[in-house]
mmCIF file of the C-alpha atoms, coordinates in Angstrom:
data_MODEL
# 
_entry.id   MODEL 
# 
loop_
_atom_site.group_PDB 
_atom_site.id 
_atom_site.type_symbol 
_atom_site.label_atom_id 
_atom_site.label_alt_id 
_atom_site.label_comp_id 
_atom_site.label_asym_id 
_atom_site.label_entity_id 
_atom_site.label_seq_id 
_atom_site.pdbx_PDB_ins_code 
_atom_site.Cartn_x 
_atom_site.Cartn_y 
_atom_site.Cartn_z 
_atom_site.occupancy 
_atom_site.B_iso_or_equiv 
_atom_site.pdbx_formal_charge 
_atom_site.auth_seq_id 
_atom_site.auth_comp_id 
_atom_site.auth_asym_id 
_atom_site.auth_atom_id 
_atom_site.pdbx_PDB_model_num 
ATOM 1   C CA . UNK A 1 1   ? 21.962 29.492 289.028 1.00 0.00 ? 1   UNK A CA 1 
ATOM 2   C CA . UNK A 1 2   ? 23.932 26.418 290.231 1.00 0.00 ? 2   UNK A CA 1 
ATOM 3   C CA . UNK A 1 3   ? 26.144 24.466 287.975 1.00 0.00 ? 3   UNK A CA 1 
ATOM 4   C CA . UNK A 1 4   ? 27.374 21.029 288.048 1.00 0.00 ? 4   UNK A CA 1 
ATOM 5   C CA . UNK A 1 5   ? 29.785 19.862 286.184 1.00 0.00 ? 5   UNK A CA 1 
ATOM 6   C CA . UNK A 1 6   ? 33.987 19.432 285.892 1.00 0.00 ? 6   UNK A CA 1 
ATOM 7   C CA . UNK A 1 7   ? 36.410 22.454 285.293 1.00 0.00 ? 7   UNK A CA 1 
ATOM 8   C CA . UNK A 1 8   ? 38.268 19.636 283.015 1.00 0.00 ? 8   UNK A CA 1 
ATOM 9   C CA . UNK A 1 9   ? 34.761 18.944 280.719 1.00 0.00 ? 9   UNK A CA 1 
ATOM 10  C CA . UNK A 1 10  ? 35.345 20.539 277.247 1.00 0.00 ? 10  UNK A CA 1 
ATOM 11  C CA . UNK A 1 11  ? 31.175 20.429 277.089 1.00 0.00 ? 11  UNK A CA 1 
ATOM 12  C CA . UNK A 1 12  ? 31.386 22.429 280.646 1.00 0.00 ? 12  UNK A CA 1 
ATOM 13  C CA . UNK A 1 13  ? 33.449 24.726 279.556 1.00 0.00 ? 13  UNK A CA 1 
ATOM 14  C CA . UNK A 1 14  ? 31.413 26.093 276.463 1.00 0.00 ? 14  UNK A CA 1 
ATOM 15  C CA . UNK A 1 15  ? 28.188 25.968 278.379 1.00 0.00 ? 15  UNK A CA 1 
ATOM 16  C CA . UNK A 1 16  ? 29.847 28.269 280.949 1.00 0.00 ? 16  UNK A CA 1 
ATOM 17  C CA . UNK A 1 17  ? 31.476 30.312 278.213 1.00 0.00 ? 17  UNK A CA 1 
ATOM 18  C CA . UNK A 1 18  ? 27.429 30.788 276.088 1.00 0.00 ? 18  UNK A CA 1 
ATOM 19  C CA . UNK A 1 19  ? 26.195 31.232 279.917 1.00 0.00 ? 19  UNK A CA 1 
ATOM 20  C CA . UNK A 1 20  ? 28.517 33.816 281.244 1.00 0.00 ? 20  UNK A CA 1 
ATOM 21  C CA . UNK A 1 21  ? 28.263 36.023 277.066 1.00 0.00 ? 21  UNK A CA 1 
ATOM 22  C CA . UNK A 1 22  ? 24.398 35.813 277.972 1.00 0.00 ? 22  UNK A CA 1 
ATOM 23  C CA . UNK A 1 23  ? 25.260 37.341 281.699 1.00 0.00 ? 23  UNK A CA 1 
ATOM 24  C CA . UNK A 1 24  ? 24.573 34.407 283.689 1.00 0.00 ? 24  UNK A CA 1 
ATOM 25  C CA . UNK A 1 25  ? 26.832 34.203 286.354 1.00 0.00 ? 25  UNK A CA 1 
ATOM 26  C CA . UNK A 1 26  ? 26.757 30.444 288.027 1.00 0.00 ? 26  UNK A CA 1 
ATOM 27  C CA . UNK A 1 27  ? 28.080 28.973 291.130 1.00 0.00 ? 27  UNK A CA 1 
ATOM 28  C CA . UNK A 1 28  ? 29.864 26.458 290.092 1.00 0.00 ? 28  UNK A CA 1 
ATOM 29  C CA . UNK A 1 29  ? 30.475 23.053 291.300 1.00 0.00 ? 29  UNK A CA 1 
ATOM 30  C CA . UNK A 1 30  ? 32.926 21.427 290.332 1.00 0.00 ? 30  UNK A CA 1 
ATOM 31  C CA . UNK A 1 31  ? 31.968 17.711 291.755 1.00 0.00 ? 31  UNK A CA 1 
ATOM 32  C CA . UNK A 1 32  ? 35.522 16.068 291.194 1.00 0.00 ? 32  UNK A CA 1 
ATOM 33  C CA . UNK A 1 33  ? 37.301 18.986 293.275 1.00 0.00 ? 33  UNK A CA 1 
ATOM 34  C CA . UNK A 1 34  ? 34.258 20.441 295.404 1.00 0.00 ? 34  UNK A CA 1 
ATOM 35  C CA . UNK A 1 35  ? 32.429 16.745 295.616 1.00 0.00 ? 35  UNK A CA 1 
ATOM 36  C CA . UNK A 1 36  ? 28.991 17.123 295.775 1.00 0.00 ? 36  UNK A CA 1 
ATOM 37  C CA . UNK A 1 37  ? 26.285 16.822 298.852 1.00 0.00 ? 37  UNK A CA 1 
ATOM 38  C CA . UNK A 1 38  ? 24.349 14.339 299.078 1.00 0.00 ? 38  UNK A CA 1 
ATOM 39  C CA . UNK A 1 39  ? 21.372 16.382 299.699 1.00 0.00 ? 39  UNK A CA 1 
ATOM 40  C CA . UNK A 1 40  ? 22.509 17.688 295.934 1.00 0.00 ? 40  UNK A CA 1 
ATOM 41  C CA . UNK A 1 41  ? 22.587 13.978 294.196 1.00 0.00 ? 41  UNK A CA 1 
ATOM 42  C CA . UNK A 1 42  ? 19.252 13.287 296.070 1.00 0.00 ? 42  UNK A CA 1 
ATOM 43  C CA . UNK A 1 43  ? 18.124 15.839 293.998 1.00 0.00 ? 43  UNK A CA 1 
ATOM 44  C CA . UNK A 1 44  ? 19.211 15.110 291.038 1.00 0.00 ? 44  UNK A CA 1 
ATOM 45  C CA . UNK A 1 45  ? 18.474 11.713 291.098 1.00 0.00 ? 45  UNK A CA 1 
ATOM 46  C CA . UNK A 1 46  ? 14.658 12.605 291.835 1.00 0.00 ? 46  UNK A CA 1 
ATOM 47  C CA . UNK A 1 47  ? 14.976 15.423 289.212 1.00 0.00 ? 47  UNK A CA 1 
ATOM 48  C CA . UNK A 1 48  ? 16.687 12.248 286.570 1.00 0.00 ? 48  UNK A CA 1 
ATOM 49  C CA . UNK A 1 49  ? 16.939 8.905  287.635 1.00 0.00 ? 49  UNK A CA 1 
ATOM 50  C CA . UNK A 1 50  ? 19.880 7.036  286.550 1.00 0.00 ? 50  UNK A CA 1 
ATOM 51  C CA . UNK A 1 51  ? 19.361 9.120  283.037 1.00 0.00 ? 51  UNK A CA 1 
ATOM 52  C CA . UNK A 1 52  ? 21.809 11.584 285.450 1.00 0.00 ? 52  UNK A CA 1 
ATOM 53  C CA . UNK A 1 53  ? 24.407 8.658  285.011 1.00 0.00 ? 53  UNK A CA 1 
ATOM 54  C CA . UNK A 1 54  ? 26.729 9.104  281.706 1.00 0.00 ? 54  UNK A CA 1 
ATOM 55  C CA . UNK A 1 55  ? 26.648 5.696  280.461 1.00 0.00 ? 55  UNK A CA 1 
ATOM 56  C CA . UNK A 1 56  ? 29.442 6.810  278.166 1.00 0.00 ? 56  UNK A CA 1 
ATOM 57  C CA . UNK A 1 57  ? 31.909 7.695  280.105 1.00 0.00 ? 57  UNK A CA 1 
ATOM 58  C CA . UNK A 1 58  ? 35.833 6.527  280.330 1.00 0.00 ? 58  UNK A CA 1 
ATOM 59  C CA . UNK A 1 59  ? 34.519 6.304  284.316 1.00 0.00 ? 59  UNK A CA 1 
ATOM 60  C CA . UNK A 1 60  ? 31.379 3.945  283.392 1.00 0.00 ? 60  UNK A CA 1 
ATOM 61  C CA . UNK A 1 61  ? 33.521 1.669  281.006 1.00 0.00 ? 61  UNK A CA 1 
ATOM 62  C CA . UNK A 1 62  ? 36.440 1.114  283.763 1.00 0.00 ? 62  UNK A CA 1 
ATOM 63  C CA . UNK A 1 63  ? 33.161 -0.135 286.192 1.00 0.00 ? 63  UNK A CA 1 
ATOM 64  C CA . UNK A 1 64  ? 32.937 -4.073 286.715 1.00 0.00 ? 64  UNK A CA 1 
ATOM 65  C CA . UNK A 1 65  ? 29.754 -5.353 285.768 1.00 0.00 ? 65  UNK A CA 1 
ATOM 66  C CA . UNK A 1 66  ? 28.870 -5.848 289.599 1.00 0.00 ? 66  UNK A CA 1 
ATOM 67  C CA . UNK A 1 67  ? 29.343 -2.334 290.026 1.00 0.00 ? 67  UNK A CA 1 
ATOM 68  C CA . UNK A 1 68  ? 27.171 -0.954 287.209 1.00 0.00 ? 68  UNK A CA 1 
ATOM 69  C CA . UNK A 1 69  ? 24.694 -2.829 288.642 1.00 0.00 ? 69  UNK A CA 1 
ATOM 70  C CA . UNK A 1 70  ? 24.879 -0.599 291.612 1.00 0.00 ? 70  UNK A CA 1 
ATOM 71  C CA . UNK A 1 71  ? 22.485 2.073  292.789 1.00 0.00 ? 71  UNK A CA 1 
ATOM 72  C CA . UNK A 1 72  ? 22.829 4.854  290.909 1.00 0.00 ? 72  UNK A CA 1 
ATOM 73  C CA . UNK A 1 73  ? 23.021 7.141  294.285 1.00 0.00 ? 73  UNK A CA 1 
ATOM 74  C CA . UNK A 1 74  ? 26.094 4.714  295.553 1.00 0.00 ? 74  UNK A CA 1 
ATOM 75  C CA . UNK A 1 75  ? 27.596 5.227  292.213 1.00 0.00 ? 75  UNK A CA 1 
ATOM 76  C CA . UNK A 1 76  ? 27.515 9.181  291.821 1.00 0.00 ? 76  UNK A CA 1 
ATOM 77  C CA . UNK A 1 77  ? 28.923 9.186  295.813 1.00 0.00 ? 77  UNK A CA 1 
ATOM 78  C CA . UNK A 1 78  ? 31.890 6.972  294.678 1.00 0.00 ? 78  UNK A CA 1 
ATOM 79  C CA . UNK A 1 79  ? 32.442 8.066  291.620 1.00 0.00 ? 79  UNK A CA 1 
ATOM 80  C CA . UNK A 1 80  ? 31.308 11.755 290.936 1.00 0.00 ? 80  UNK A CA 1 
ATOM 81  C CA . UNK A 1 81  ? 32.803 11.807 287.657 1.00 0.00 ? 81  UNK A CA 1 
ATOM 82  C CA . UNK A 1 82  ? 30.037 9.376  286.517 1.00 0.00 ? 82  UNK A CA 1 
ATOM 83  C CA . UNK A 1 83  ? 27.459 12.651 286.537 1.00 0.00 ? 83  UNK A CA 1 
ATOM 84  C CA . UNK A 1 84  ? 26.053 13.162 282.763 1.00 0.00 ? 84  UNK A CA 1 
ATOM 85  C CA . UNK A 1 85  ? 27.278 17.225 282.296 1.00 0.00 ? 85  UNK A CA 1 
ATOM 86  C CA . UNK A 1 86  ? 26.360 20.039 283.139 1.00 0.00 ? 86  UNK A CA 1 
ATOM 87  C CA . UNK A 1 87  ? 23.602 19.643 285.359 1.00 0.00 ? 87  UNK A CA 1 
ATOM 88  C CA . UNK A 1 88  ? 22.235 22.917 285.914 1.00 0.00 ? 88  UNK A CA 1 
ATOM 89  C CA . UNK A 1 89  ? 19.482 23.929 288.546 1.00 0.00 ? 89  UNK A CA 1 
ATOM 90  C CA . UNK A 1 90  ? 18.193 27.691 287.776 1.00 0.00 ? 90  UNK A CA 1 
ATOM 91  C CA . UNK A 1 91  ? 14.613 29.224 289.325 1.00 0.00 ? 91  UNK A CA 1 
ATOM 92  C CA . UNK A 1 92  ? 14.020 25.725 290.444 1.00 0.00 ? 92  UNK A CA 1 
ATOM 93  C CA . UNK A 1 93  ? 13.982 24.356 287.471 1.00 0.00 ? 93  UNK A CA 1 
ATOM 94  C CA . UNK A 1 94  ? 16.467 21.344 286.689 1.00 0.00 ? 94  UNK A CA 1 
ATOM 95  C CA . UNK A 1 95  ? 18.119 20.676 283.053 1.00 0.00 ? 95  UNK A CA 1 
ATOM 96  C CA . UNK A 1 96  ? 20.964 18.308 282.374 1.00 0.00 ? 96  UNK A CA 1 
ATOM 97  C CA . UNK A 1 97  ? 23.181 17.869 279.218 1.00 0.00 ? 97  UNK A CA 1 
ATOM 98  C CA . UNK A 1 98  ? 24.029 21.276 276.860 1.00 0.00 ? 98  UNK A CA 1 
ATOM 99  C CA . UNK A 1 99  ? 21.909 20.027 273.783 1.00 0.00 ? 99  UNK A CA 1 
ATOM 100 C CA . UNK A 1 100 ? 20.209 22.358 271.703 1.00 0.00 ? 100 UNK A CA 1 
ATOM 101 C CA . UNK A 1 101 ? 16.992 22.082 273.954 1.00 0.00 ? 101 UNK A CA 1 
ATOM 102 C CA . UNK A 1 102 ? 18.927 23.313 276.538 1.00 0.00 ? 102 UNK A CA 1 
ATOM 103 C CA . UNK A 1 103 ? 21.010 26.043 275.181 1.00 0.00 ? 103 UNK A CA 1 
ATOM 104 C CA . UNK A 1 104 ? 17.598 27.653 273.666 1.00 0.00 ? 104 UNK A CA 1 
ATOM 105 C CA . UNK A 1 105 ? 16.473 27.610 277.720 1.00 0.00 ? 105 UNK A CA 1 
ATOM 106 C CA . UNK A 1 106 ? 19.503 29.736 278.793 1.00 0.00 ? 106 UNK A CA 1 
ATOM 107 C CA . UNK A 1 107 ? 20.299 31.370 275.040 1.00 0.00 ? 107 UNK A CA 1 
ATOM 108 C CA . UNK A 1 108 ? 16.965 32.090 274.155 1.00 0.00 ? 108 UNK A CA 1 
ATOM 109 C CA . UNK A 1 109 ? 18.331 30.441 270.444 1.00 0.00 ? 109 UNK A CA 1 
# 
């Protein structure tokens, strides 16, 4: 299991928390410190589109409009912090966000 996300992300931190009590054990990336490759975003890009960009972000709202008009691939390389948390990629299979949908993946709730 590989998970994306920031050690400072209070939404990070309980996902790893649930994951590690149900004995997950994640790599962790942390994309602010450990950046992120770009054979990574490519991926999750093609896994979400720009629905992997957190629109609601202190990072989006301090964008000019020019820049949000940017492609979403430039945008996640400059600003890596812009990634809608966690992303997680486990037995090839890619889920993004820790909504109920998918805690009950991982949790089995």
């Amino acid at each position: 299991m590989r998970f994306f996300g920031l050690k400072t992300c209070d939404t990070c931190r309980k996902a790893l928390k649930s994951l590690a009590a149900a004995g997950y054990a994640p790599d962790v990336v942390d994309v602010r410190a450990d950046g992120m490759s770009a054979a990574d975003r490519a991926d999750i890009l093609a896994q979400f589109g720009d629905q992997a960009l957190n629109r609601a972000s202190t990072t989006w709202r301090g964008l000019s409009d020019a820049e949000k008009q940017s492609d979403p691939a430039e945008l996640l390389a400059a600003h890596p912090t812009l990634m809608k948390r966690p992303v997680i990629l486990h037995n090839g299979v890619w889920t993004i966000g820790w909504k109920a949908d998918v805690q009950a993946k991982y949790l089995g709730e």
